[in-house]
C-alpha positions in Angstrom: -52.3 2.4 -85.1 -52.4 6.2 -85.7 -52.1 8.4 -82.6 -55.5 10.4 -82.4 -55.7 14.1 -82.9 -57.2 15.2 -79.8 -56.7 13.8 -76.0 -59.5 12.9 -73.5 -59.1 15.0 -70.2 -61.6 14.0 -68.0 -65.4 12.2 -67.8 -67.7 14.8 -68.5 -70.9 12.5 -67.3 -72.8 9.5 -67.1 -76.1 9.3 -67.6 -78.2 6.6 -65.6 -82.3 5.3 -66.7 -84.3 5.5 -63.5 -87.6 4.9 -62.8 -88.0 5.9 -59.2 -86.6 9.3 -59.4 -87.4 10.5 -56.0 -85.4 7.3 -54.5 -82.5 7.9 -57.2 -82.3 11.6 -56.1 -82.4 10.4 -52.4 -79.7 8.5 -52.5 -77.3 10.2 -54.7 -78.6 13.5 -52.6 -79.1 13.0 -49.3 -77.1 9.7 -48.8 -73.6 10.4 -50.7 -74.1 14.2 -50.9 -74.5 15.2 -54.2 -75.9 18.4 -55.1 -78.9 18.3 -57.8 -79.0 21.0 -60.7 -81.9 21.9 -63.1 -83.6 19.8 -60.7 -86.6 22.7 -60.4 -86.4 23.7 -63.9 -87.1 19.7 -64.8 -89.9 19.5 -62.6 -91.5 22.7 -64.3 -90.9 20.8 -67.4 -88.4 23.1 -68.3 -85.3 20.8 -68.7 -85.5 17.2 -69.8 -83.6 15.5 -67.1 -82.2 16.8 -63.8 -78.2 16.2 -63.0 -76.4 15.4 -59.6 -72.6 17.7 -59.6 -69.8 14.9 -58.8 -67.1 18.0 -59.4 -66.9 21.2 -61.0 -66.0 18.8 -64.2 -68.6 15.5 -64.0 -72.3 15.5 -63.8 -75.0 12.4 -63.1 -77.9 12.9 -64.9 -80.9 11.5 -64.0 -83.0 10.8 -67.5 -86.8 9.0 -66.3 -87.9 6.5 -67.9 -91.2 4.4 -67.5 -90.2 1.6 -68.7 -87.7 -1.0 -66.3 -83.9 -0.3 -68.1 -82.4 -4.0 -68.8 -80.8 -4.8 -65.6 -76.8 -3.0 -65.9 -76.7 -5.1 -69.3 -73.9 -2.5 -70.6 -72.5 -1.3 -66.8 -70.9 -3.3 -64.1 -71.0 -0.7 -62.2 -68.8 3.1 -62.0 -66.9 4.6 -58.7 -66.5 8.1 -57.1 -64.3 8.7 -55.2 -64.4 9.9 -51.5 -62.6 12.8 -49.7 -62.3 10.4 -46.5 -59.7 8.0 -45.2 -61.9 6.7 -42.6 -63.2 3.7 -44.3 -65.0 2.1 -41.3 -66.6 5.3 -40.7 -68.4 5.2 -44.4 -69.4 1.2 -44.0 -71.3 2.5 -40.8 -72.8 5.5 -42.6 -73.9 3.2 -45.4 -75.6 1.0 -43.0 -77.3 3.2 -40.9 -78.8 4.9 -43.8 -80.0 1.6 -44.9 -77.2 0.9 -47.7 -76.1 -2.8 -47.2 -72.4 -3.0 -48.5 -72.1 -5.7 -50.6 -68.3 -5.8 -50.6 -65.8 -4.7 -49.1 -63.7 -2.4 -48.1 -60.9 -4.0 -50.1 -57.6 -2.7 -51.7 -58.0 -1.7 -55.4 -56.0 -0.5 -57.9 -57.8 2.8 -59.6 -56.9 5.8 -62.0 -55.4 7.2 -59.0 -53.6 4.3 -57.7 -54.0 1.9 -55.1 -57.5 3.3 -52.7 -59.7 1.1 -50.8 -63.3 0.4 -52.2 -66.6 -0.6 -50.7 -69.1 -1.5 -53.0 -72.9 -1.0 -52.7 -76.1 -0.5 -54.6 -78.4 2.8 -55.5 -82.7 2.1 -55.1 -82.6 0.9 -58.2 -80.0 -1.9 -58.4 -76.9 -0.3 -60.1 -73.4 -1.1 -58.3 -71.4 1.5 -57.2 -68.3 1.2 -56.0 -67.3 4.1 -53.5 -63.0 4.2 -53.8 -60.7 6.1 -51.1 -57.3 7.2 -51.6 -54.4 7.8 -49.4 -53.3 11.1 -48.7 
């Protein structure tokens, strides 16, 4: 196997198929704190999808759709991670804003290492798994 000529630094985005994108937008928004971008200039018609900032490198955009996407047939599910150790802190959050947490928190191994996960889903059925690190 040839080594490649180039080197992946970082995930630049993902892009999820919603059809309830005032729900998708609340949760991603309101619940975990994202902040939205081109989110006025899609809703002038001006941009074809509106994005949620993860970090100054990674993006989730938002591309509607009126048809149902096939239920996470390619995607288990994808993690961000939390500036928080206080785990038990974020399972409460979760729950009071009406996120059931369908696992966890358990110890996982990540890019980072060893972090403790807690794994739930967005309006529209997606997992997510939301990963602390130590430190």
């Amino acid at each position: 196997m040839s080594t490649p000529p180039f080197t992946v630094t970082a995930m630049d985005h993902i892009v999820l198929r919603v059809r309830d994108l005032e729900a998708v937008l609340h949760f991603y928004g309101q619940v975990l704190g994202l902040q939205p971008e081109r989110l006025e200039a899609f809703r002038r018609g001006e941009a074809p999808f509106p994005s949620l900032r993860v970090s100054a490198d990674t993006v989730i955009d938002l591309l509607p759709v009126s048809a149902p996407p096939a239920e996470a047939a390619d995607l288990d599910h994808f993690c961000l991670v939390l500036a928080t150790e206080d785990v038990a802190g974020l399972v409460a959050y979760l729950r009071a804003h009406g996120v059931p947490v369908e696992e966890g928190p358990v110890p996982r191994w990540g890019a980072r290492g060893m972090g403790t996960s807690v794994y739930c889903r967005d309006p529209e059925n997606r997992r997510l798994e939301l990963r602390t690190y130590p430190g």
